[in-house]
N, C-alpha and C positions, 0 to 999 in steps of 0.2 A: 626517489632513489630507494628509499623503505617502505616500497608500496606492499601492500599484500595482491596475489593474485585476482582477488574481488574488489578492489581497487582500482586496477588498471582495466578490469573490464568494466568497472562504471563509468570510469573518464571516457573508455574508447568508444561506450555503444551510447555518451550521454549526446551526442550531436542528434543521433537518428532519433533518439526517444523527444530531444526539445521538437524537431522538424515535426514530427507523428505528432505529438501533443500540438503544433500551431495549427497543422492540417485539420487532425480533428475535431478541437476545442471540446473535448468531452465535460458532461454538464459536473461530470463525478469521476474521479480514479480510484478505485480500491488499489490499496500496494499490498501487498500477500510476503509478510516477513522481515525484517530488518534490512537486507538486500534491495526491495525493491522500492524502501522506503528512503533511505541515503539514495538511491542514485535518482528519484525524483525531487530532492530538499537540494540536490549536490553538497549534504553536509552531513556526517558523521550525527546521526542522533539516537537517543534511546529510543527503540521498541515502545517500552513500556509508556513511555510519555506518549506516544501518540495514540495507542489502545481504547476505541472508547471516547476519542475527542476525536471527532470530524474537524479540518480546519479548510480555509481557503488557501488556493492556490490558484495564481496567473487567470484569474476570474470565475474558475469554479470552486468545485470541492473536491477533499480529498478524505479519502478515510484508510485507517490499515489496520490488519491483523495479522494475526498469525502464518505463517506458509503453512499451506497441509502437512509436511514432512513433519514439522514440531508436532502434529498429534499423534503419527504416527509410530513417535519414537519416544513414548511415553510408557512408562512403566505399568503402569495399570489403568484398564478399564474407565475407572471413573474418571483420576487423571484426561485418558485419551478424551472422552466426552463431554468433559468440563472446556478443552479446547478447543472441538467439534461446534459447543454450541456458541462459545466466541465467537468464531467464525463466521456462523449461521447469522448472531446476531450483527455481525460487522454490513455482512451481503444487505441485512434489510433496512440496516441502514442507510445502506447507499442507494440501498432502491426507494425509500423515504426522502433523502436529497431529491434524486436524481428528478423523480415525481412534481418535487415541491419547485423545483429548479429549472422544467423546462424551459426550450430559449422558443418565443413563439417563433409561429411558424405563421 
C-alpha cells in the first residue's frame, strides 16, 4: 500500500529476473547500486554492508557496488575517483570468482 515507486518495480520485474537467473545459473552477479542489490536479496538491505563482501547466492556468487551514477554525482574529482576505483575493484573481483568458480565443462 506504502510502496515507493522502486518498490513495485522490484516486485513486478522480480518474476523475470528469478526465471533469467534459473535459466542462466551465472557463476557471479555484480548488482551495480542499492536497487539492484534488494531486488536480487527480495530484501531491503544496506549498500554498505555488502561493499566489499562477495556473498553466495542460490549456488553461486554475488558481489555489488556502487551504480556508475553515484560517481558521477560526486562533488569532487577525487571523491568521483575514489568511487570509480570501487567499482573497478568490485569488476575484478568478480572476474576473480567467476575464474576460481567455473562450472566444468
Amino acid at each position: 500500500m506504502h510502496k515507493t515507486q522502486g518498490q513495485r518495480e522490484i516486485e513486478a520485474r522480480s518474476y523475470w529476473l528469478e526465471r533469467e537467473l534459473d535459466t542462466v545459473r551465472p557463476a557471479v552477479i555484480v548488482t551495480l547500486g542499492a536497487t539492484a542489490l534488494t531486488s536480487l536479496l527480495r530484501n531491503k538491505v544496506s549498500l554498505r554492508d555488502y561493499v566489499n563482501a562477495p556473498f553466495e547466492i542460490n549456488g553461486g556468487w554475488a558481489t555489488t557496488t556502487y551504480h556508475l551514477s553515484f560517481a558521477l554525482c560526486q562533488q569532487d574529482e577525487s571523491s568521483r575517483d575514489k568511487v570509480l576505483d570501487e567499482i573497478t575493484q568490485a569488476l575484478a573481483r568478480a572476474r576473480e570468482l567467476a575464474d576460481k568458480h567455473k562450472p566444468p565443462t
